[in-house]
N, C-alpha and C positions, 0 to 999 in steps of 0.2 A: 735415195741410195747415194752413197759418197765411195770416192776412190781416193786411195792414201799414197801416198808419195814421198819420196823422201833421197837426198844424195849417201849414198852408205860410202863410209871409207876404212879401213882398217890403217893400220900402221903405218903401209909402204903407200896407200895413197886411193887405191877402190880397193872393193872388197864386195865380188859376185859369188862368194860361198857361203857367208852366213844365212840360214832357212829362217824366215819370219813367218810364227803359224801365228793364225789368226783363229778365236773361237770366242762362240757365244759361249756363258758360264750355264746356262740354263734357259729350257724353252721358253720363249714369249712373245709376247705380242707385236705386229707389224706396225707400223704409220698409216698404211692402207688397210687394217684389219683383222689381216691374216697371221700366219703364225710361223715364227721363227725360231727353226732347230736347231739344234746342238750339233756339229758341224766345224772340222779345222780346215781352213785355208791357210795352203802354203805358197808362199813365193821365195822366189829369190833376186837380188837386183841384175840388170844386165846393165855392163859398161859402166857399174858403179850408180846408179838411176833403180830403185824400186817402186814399182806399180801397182797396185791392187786393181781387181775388178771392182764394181760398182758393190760395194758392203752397205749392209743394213744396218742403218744409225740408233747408236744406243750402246750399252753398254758390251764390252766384252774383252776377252783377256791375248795378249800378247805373248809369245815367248820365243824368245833370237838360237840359233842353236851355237850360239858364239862362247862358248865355255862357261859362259856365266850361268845357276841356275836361276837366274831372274826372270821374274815373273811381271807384267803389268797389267794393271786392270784399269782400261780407258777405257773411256766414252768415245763413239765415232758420232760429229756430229752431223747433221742432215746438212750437204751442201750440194750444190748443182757445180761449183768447180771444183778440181781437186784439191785436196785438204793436208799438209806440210805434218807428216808421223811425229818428228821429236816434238813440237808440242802438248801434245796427246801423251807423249812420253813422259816429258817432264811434271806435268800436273798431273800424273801418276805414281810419280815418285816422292816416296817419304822425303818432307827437309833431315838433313845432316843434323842429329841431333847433338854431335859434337863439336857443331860449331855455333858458339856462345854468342858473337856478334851478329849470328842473323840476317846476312845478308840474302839474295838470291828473289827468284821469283814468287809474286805473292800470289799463294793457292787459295782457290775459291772455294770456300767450304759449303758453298749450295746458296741460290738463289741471283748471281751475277750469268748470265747470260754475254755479253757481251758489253764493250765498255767507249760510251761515243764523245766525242771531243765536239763540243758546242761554242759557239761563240754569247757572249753570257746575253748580249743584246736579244738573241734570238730563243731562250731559255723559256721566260715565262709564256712566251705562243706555242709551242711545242708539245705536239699531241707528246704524253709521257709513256712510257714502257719501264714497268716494274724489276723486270729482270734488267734492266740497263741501268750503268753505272755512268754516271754524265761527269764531265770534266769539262768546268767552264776555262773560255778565256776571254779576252780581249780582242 
């Protein structure tokens, strides 16, 4: 189970009235077995600070009641500390297809898991993880 978090701010600086529902898109399976319903959780932040209870990791979809009809569909992933929303956010988010130079965050189209920074001496001794993206140095 992971819980998500995040500083919400609008314009003038917090912002404890935007409602962030949380829902699974369709029933499915647990970590532990069992089975996971279709189901919205709602919060909202207090003091500008947004909390989840402890969610079920894996896919499911987002939507802010902040004017926007925008919709996301993140992944929560399985962590034992709390897990920072705009990330989840962002690698949700289509890139700007109007912007030709291509800058921004590079999205993982499947199979990167997480991404480790090694020192290259210590490289070939290293039990390997496939889903990990190694980044030698010096």
């Amino acid at each position: 189970m992971t819980v998500l978090t995040a500083n919400v701010r609008d314009i003038a600086g917090v912002d404890d009235r935007t409602i962030f529902t949380f829902e699974i898109p369709t029933v499915r399976g647990s970590t532990d077995g069992g089975v996971v319903t279709v189901r919205q959780c709602r919060y909202v932040a207090s003091d500008g600070v947004l909390t989840t209870d402890d969610l079920e990791p894996g896919p499911a979809v987002l939507r802010m009641s902040s004017g926007l009809p925008a919709e996301y569909r993140i992944t929560i992933p399985h962590s034992a500390e709390p897990v920072q929303l705009w990330p989840l956010i962002d690698a949700a988010t289509p890139p700007d297809e109007s912007v030709l130079w291509g800058t921004g965050y590079v999205r993982d189209a499947g199979g990167v898991a997480r991404v480790r920074a090694v020192p290259a001496a210590d490289y070939p001794g290293l039990a390997k993880d496939p889903a990990t993206y190694y980044i030698l140095f010096e």
